[in-house]
PDB file of N, CA, C and O in Angstrom:
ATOM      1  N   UNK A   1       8.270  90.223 -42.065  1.00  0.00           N
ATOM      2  CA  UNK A   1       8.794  89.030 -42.694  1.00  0.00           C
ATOM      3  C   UNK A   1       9.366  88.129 -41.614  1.00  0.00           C
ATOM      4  O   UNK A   1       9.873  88.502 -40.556  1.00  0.00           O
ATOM      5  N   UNK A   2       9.234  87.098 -41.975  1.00  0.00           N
ATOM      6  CA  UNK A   2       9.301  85.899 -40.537  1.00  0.00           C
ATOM      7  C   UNK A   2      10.832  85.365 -41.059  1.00  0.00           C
ATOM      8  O   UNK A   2      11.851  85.381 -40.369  1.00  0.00           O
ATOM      9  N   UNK A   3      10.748  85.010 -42.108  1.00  0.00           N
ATOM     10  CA  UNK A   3      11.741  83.771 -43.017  1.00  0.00           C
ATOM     11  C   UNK A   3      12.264  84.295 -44.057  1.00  0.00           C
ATOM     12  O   UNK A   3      11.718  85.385 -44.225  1.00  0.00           O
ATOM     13  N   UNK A   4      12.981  84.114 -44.792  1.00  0.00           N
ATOM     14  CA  UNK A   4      13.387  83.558 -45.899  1.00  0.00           C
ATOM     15  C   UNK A   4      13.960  82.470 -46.216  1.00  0.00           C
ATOM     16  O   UNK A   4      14.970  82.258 -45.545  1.00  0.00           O
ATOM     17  N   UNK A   5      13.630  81.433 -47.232  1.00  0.00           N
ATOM     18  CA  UNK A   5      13.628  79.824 -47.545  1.00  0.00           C
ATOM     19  C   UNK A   5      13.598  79.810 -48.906  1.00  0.00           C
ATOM     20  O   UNK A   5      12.754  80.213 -49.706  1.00  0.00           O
ATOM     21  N   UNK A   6      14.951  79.133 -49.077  1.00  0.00           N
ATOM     22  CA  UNK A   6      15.368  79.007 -50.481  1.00  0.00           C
ATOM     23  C   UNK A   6      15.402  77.696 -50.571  1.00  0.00           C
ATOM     24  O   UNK A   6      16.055  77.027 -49.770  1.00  0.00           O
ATOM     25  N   UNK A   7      14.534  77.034 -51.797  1.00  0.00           N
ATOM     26  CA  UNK A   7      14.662  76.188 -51.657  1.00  0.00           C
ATOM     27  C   UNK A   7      15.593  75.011 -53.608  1.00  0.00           C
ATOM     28  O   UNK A   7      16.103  75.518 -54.608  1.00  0.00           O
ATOM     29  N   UNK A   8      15.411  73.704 -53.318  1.00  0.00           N
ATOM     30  CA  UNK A   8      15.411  73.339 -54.713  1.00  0.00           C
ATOM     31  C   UNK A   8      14.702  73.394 -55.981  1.00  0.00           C
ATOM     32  O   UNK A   8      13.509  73.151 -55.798  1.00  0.00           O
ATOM     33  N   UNK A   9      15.034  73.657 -57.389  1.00  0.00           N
ATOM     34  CA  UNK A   9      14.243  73.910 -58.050  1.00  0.00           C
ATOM     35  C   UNK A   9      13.132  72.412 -58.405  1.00  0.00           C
ATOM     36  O   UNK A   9      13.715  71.355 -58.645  1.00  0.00           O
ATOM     37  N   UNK A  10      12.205  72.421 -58.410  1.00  0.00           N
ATOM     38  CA  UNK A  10      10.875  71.520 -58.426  1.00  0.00           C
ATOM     39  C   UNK A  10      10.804  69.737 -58.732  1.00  0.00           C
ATOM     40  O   UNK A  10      10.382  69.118 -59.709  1.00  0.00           O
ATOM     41  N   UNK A  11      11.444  69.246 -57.370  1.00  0.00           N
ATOM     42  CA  UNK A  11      12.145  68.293 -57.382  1.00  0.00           C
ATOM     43  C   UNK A  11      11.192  66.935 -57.406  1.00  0.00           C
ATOM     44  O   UNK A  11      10.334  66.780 -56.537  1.00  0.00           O
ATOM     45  N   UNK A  12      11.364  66.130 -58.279  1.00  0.00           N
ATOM     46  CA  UNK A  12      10.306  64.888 -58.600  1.00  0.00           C
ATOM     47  C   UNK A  12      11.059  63.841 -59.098  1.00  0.00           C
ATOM     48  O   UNK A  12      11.890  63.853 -60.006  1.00  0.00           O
ATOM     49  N   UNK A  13      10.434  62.365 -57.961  1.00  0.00           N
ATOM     50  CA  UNK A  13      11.711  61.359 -57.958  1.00  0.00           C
ATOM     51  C   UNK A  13      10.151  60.505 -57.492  1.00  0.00           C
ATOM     52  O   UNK A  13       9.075  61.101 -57.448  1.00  0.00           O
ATOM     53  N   UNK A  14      10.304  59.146 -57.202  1.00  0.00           N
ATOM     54  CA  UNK A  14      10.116  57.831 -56.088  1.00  0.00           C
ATOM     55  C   UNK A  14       9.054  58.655 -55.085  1.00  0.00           C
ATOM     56  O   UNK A  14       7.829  58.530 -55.088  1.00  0.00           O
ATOM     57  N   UNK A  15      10.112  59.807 -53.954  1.00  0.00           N
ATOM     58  CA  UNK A  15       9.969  60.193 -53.247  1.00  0.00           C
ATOM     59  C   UNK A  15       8.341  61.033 -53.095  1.00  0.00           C
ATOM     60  O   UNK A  15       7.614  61.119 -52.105  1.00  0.00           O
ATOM     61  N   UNK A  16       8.196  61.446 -54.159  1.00  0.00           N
ATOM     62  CA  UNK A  16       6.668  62.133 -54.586  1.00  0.00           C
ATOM     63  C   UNK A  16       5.124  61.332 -54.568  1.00  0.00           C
ATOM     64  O   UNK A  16       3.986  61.622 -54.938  1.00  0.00           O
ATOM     65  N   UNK A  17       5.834  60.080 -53.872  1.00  0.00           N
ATOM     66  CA  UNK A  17       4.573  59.127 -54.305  1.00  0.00           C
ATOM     67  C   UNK A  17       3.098  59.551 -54.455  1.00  0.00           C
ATOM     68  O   UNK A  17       2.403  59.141 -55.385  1.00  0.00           O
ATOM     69  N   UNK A  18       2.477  60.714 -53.128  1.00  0.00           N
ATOM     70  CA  UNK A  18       1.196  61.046 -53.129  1.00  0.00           C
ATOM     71  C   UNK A  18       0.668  62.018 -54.560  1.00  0.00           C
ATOM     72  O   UNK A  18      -0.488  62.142 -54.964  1.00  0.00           O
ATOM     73  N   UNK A  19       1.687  62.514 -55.027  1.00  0.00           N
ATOM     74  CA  UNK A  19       1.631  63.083 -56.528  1.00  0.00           C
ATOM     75  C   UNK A  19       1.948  62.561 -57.558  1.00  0.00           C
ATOM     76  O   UNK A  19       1.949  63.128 -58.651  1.00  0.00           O
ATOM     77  N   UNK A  20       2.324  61.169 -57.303  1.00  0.00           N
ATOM     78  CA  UNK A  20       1.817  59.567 -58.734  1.00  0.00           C
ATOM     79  C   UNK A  20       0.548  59.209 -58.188  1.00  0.00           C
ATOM     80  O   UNK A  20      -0.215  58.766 -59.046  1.00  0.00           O
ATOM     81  N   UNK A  21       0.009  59.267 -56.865  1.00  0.00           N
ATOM     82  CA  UNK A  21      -1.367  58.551 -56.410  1.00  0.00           C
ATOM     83  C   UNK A  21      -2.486  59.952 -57.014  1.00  0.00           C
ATOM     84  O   UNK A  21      -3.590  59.621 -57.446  1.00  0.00           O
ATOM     85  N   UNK A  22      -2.211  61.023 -57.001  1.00  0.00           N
ATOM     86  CA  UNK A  22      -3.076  62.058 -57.375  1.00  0.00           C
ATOM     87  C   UNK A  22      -2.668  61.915 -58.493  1.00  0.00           C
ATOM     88  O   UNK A  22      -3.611  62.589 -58.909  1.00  0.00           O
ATOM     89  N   UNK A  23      -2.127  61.661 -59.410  1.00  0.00           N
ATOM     90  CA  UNK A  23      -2.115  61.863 -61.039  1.00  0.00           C
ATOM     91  C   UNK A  23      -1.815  63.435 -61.511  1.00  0.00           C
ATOM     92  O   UNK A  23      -2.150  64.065 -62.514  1.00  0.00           O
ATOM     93  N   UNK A  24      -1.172  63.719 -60.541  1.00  0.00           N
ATOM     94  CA  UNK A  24      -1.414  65.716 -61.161  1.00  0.00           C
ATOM     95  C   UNK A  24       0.846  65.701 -60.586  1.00  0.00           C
ATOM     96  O   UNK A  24       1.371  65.324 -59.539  1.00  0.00           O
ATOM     97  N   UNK A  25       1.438  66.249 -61.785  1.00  0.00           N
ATOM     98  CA  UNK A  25       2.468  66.442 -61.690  1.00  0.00           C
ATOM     99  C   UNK A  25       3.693  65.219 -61.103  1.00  0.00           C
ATOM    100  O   UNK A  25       4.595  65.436 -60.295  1.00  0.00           O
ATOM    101  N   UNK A  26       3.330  63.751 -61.894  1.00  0.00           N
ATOM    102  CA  UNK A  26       3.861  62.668 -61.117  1.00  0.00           C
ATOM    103  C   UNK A  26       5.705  63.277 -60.363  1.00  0.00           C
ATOM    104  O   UNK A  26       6.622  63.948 -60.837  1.00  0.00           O
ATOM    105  N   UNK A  27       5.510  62.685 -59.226  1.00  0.00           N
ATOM    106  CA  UNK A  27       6.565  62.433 -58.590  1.00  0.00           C
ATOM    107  C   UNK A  27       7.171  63.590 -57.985  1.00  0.00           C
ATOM    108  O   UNK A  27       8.245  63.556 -57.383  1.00  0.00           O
ATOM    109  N   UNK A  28       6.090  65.157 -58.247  1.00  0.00           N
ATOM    110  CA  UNK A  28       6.775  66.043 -58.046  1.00  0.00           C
ATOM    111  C   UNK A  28       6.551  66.026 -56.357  1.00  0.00           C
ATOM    112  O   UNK A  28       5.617  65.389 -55.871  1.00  0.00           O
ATOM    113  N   UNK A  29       7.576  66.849 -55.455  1.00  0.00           N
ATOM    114  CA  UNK A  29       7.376  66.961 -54.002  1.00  0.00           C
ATOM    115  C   UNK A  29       8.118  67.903 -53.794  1.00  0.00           C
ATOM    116  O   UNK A  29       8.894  68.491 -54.547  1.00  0.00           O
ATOM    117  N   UNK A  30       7.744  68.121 -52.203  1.00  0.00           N
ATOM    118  CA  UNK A  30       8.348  69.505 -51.989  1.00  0.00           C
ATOM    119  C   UNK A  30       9.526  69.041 -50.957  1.00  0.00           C
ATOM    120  O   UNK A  30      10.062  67.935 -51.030  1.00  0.00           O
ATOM    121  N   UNK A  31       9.917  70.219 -49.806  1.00  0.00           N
ATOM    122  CA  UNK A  31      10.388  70.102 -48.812  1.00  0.00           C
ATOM    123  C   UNK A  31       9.956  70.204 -47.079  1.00  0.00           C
ATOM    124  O   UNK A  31       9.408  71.224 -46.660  1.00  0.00           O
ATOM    125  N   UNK A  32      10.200  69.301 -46.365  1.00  0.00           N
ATOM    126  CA  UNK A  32       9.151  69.585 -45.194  1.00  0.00           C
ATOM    127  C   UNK A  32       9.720  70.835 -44.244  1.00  0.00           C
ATOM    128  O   UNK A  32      10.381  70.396 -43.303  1.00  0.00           O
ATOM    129  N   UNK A  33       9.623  72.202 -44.269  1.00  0.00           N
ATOM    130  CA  UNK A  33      10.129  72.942 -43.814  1.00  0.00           C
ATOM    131  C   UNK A  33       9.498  73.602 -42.534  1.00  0.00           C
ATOM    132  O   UNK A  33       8.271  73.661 -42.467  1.00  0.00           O
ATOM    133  N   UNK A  34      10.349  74.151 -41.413  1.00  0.00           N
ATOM    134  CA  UNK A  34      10.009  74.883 -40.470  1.00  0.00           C
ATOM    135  C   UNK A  34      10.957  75.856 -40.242  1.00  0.00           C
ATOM    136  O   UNK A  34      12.177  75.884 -40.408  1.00  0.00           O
ATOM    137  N   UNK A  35       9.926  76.868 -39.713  1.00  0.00           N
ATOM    138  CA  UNK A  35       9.840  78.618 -39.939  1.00  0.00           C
ATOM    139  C   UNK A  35       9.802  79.034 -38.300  1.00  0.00           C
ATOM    140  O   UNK A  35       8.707  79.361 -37.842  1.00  0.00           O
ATOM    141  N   UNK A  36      11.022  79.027 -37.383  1.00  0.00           N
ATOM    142  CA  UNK A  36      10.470  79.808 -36.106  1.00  0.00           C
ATOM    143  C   UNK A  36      10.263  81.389 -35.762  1.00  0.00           C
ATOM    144  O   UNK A  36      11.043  82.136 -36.353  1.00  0.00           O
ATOM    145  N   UNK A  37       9.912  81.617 -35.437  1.00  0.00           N
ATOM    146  CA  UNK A  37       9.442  83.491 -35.158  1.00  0.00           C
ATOM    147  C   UNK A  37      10.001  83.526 -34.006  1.00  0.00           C
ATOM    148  O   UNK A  37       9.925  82.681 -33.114  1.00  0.00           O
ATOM    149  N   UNK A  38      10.599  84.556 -34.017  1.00  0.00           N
ATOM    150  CA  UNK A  38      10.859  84.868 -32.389  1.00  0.00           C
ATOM    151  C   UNK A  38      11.203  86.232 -32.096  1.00  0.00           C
ATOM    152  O   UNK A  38      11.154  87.054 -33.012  1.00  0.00           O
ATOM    153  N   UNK A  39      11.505  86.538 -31.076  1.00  0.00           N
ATOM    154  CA  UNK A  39      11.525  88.826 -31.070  1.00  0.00           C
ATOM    155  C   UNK A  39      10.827  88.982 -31.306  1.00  0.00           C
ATOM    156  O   UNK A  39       9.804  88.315 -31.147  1.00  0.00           O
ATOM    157  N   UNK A  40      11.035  90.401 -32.063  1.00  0.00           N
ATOM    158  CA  UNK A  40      10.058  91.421 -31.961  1.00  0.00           C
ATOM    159  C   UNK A  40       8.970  90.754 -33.206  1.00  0.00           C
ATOM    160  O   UNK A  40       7.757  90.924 -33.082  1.00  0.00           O
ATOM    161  N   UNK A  41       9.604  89.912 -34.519  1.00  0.00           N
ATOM    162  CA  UNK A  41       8.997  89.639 -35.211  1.00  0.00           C
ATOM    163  C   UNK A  41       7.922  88.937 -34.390  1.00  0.00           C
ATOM    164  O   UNK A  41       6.864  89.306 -34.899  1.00  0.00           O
ATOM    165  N   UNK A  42       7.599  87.945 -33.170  1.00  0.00           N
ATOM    166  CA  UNK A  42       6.791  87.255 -32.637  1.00  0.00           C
ATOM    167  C   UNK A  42       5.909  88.613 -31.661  1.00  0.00           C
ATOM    168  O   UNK A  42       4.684  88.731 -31.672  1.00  0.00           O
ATOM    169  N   UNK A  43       6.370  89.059 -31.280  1.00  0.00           N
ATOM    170  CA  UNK A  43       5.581  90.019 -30.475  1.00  0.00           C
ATOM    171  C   UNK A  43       4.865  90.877 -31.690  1.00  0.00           C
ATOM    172  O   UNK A  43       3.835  91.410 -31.279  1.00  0.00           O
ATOM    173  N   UNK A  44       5.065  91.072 -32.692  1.00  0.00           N
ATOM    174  CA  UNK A  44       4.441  92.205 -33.902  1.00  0.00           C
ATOM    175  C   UNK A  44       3.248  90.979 -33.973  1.00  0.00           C
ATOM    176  O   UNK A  44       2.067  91.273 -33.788  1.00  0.00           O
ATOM    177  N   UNK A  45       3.645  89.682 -34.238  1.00  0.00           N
ATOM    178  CA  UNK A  45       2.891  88.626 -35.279  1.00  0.00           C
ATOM    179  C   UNK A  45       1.926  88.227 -34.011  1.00  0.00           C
ATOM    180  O   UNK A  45       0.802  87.995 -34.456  1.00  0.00           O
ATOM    181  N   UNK A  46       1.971  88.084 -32.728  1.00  0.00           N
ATOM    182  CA  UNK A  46       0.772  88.165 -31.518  1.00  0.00           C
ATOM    183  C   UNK A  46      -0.085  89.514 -30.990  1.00  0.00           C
ATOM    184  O   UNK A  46      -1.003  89.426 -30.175  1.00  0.00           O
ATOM    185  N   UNK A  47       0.331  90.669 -31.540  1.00  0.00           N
ATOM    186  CA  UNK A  47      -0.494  91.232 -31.699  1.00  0.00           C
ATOM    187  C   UNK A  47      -1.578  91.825 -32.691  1.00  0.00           C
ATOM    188  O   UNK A  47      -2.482  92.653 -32.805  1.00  0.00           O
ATOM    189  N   UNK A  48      -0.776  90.710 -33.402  1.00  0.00           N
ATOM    190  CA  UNK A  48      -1.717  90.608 -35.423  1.00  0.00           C
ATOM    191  C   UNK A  48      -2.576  89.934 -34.694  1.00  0.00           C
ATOM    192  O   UNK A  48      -3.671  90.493 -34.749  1.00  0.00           O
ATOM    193  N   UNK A  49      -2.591  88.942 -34.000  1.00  0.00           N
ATOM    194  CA  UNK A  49      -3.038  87.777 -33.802  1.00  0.00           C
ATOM    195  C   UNK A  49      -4.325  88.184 -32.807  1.00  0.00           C
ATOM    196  O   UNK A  49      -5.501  87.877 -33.001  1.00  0.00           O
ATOM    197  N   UNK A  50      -3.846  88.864 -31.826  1.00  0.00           N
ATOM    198  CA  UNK A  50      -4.855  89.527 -30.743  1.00  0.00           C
ATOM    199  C   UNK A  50      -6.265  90.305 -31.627  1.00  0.00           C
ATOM    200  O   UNK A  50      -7.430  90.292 -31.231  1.00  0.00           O
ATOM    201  N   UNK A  51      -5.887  90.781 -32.565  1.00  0.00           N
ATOM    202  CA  UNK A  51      -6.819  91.953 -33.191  1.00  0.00           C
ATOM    203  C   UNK A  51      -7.183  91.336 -34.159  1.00  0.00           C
ATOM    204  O   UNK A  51      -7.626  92.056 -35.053  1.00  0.00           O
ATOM    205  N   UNK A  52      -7.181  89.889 -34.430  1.00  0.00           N
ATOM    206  CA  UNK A  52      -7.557  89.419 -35.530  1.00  0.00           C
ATOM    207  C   UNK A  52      -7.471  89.291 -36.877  1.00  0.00           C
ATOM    208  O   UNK A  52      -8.343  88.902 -37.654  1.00  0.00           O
ATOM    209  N   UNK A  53      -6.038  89.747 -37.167  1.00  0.00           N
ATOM    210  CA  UNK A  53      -5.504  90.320 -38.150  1.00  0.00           C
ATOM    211  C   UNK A  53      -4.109  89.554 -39.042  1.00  0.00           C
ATOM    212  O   UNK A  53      -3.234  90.025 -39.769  1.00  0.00           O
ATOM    213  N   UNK A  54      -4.348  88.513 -38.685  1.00  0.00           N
ATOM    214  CA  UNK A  54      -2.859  87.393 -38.462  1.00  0.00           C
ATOM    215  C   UNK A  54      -2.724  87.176 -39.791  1.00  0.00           C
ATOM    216  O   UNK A  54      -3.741  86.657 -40.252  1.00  0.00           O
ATOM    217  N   UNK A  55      -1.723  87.402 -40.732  1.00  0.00           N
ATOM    218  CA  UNK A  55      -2.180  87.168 -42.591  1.00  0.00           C
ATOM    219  C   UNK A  55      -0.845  86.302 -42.636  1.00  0.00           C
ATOM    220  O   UNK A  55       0.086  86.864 -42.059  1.00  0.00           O
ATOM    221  N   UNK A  56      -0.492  84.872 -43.274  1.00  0.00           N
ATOM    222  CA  UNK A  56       0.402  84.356 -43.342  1.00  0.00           C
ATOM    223  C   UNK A  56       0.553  84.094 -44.893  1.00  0.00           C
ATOM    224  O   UNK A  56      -0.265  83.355 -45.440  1.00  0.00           O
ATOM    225  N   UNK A  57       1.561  84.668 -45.607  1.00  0.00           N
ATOM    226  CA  UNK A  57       1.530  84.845 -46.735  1.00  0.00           C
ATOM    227  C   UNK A  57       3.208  83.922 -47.593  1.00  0.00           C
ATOM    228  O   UNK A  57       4.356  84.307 -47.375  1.00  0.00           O
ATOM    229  N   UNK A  58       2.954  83.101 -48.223  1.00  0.00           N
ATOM    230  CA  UNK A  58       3.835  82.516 -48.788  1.00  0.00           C
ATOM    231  C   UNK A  58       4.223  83.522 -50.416  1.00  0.00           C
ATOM    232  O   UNK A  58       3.393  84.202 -51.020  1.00  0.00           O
ATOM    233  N   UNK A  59       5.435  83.366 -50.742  1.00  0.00           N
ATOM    234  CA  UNK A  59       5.136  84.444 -52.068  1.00  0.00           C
ATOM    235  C   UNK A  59       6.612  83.890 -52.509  1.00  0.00           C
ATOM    236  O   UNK A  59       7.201  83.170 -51.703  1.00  0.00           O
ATOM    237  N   UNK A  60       7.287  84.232 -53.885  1.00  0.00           N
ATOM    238  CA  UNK A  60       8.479  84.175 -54.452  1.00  0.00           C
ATOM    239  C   UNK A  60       8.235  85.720 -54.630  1.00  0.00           C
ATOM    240  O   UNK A  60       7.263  86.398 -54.966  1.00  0.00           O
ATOM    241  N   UNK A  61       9.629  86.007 -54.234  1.00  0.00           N
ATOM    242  CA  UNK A  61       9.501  88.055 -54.567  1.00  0.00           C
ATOM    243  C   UNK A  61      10.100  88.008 -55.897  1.00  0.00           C
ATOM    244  O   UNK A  61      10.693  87.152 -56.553  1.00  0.00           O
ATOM    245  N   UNK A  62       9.690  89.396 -56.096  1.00  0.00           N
ATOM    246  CA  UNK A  62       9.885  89.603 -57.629  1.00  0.00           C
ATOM    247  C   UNK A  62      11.313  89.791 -58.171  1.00  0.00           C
ATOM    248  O   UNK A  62      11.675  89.880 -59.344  1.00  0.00           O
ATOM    249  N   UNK A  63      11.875  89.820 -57.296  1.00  0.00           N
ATOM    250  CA  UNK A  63      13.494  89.890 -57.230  1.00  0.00           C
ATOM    251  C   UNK A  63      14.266  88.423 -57.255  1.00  0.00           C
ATOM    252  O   UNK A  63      15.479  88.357 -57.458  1.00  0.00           O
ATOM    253  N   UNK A  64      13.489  87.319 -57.041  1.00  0.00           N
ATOM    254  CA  UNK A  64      13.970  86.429 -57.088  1.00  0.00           C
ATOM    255  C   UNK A  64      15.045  85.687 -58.406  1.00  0.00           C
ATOM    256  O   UNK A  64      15.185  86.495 -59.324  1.00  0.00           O
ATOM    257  N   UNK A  65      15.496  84.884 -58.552  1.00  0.00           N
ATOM    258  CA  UNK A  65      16.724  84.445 -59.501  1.00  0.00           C
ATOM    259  C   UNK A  65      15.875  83.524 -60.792  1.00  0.00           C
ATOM    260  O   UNK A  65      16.004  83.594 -62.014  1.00  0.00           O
ATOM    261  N   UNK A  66      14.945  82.626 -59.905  1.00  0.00           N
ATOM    262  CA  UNK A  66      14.100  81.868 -60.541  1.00  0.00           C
ATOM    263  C   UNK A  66      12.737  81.923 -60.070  1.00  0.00           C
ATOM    264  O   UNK A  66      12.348  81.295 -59.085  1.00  0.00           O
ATOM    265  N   UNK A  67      11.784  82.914 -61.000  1.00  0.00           N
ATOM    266  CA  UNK A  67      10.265  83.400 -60.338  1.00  0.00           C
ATOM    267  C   UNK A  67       9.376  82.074 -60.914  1.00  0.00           C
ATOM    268  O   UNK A  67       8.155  82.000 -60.776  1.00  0.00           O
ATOM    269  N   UNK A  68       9.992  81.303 -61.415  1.00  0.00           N
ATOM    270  CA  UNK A  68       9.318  80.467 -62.197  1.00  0.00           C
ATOM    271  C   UNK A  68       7.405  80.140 -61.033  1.00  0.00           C
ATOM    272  O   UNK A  68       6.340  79.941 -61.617  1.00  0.00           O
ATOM    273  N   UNK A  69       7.461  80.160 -60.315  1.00  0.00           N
ATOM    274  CA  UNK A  69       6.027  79.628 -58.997  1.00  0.00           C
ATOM    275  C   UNK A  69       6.400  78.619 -58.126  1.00  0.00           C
ATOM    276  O   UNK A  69       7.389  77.891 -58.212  1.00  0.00           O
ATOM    277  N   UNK A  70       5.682  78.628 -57.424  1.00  0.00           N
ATOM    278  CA  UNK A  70       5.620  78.321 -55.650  1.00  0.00           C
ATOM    279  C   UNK A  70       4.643  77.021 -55.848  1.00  0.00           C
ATOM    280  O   UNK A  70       4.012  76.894 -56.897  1.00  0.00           O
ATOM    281  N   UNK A  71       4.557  76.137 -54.872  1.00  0.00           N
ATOM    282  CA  UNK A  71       4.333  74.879 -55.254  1.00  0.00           C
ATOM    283  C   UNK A  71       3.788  74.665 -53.414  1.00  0.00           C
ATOM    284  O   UNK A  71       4.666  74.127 -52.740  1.00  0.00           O
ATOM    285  N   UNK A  72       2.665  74.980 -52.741  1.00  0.00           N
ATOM    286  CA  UNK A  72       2.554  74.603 -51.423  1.00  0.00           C
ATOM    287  C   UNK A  72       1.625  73.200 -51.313  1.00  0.00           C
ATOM    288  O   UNK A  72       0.409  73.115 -51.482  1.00  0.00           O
ATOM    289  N   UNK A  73       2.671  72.018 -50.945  1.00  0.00           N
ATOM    290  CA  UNK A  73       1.813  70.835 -50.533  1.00  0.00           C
ATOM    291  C   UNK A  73       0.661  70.363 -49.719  1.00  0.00           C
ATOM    292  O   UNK A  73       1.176  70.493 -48.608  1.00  0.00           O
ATOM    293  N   UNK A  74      -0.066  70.086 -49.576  1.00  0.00           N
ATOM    294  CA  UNK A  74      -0.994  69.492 -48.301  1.00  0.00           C
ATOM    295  C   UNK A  74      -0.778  67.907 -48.065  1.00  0.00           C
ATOM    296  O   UNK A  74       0.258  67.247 -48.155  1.00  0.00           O
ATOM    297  N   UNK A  75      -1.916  67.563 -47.777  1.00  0.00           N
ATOM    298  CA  UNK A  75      -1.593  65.821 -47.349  1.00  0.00           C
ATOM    299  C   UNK A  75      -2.128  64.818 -48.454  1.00  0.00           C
ATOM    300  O   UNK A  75      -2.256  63.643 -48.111  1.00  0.00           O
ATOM    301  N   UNK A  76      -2.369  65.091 -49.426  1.00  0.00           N
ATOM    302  CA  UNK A  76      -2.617  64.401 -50.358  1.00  0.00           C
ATOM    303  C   UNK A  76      -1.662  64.530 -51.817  1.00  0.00           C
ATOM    304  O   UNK A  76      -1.704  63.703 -52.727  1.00  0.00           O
ATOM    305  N   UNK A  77      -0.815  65.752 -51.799  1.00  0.00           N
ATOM    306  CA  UNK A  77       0.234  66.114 -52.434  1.00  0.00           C
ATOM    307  C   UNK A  77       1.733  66.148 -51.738  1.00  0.00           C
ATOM    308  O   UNK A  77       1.983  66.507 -50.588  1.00  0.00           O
ATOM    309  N   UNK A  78       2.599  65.712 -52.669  1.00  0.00           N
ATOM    310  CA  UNK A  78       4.306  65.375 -52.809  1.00  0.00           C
ATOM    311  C   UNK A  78       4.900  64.647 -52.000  1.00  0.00           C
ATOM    312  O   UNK A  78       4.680  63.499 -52.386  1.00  0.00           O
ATOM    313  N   UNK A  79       5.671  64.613 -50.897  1.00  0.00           N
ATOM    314  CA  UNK A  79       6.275  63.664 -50.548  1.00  0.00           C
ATOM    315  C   UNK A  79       5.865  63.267 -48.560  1.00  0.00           C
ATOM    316  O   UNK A  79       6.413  62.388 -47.894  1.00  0.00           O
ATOM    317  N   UNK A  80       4.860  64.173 -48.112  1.00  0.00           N
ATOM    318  CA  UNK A  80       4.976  64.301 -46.835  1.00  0.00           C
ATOM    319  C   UNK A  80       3.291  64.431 -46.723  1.00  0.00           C
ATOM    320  O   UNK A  80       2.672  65.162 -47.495  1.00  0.00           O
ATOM    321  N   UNK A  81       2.621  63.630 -45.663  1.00  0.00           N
ATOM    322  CA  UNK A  81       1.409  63.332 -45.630  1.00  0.00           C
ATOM    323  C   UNK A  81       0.506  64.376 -44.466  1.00  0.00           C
ATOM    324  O   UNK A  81      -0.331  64.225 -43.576  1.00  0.00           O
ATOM    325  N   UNK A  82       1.218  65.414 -45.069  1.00  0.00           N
ATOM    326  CA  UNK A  82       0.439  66.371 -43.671  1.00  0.00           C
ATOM    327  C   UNK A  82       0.651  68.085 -44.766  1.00  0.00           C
ATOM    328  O   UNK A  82       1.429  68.449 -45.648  1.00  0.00           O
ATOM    329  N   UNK A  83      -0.917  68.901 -43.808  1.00  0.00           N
ATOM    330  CA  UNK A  83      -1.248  70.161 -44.521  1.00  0.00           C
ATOM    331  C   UNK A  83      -0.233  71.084 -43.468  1.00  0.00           C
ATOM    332  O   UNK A  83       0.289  70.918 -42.366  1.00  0.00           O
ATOM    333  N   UNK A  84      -0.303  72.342 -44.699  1.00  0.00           N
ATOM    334  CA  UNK A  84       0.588  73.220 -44.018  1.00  0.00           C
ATOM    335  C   UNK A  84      -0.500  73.359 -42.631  1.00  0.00           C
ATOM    336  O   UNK A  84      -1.726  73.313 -42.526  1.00  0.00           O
ATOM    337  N   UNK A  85       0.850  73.590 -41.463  1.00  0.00           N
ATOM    338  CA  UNK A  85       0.620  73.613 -39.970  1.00  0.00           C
ATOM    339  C   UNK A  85       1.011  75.102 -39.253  1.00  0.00           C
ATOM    340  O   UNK A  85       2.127  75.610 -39.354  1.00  0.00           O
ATOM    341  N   UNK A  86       0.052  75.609 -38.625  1.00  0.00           N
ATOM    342  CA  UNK A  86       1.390  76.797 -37.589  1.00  0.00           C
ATOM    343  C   UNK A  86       1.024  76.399 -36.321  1.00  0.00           C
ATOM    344  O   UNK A  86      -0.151  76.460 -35.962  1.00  0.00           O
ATOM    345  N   UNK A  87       1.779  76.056 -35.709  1.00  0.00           N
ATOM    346  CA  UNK A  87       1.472  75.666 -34.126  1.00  0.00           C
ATOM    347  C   UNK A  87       2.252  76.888 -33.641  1.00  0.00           C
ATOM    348  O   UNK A  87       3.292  77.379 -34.081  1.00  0.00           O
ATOM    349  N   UNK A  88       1.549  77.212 -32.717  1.00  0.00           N
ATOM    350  CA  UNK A  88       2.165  78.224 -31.622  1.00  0.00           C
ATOM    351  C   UNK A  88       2.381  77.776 -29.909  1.00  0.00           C
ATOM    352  O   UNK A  88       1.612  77.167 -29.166  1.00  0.00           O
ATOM    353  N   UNK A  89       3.594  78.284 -29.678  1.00  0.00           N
ATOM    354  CA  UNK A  89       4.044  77.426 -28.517  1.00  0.00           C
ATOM    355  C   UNK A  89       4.567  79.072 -27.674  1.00  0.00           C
ATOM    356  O   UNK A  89       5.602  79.709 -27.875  1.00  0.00           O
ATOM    357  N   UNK A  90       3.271  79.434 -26.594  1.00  0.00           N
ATOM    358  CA  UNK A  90       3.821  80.713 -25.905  1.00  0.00           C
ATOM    359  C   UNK A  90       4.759  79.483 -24.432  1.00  0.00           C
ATOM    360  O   UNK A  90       4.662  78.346 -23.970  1.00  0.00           O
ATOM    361  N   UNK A  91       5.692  80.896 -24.249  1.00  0.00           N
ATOM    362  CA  UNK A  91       6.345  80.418 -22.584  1.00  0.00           C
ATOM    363  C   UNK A  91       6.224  81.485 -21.935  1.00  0.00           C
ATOM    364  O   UNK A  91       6.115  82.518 -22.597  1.00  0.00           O
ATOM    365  N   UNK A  92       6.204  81.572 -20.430  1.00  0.00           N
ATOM    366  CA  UNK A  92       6.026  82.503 -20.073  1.00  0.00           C
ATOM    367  C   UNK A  92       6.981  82.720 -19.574  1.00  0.00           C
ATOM    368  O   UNK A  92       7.148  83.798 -19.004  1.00  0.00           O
TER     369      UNK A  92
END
């Protein structure tokens, strides 16, 4: 596990414009979030990566408060004009 990210419950305003231009859930949007890895979690997740094996998995656990579903934007949906990204930045 990289993260945990709690976020607001399914927030739709103005701000959602690309989801009034898609007609699917007006105004709803998300949050633009970033996730850094680092330790051992980054050394486990580059050798996923080496062997071809790299699985990046978004989920609400079943333990959660409100399981109600997960909502992942791209660039034509909610408030931010770009698809989910992972850039990786090694240093030596």
């Amino acid at each position: 596990r990289a993260d945990t990210v709690r976020f607001e419950d399914d927030p739709a305003d103005a701000r959602g414009v690309l989801s009034h231009k898609a007609n699917f859930q007006r105004g709803s949007y998300g949050y633009l979030t970033r996730v850094e890895i680092a330790g051992r979690t980054l050394q486990e997740s580059l050798a996923k990566m080496q062997a071809g094996k790299l699985r990046i998995t978004f989920q609400v656990p079943n333990t959660a408060k409100n399981r109600g579903g997960f909502s992942l934007y791209g660039e034509k949906m909610g408030r931010f004009p770009v698809d989910p990204t992972v850039i990786f930045f090694l240093a030596e």
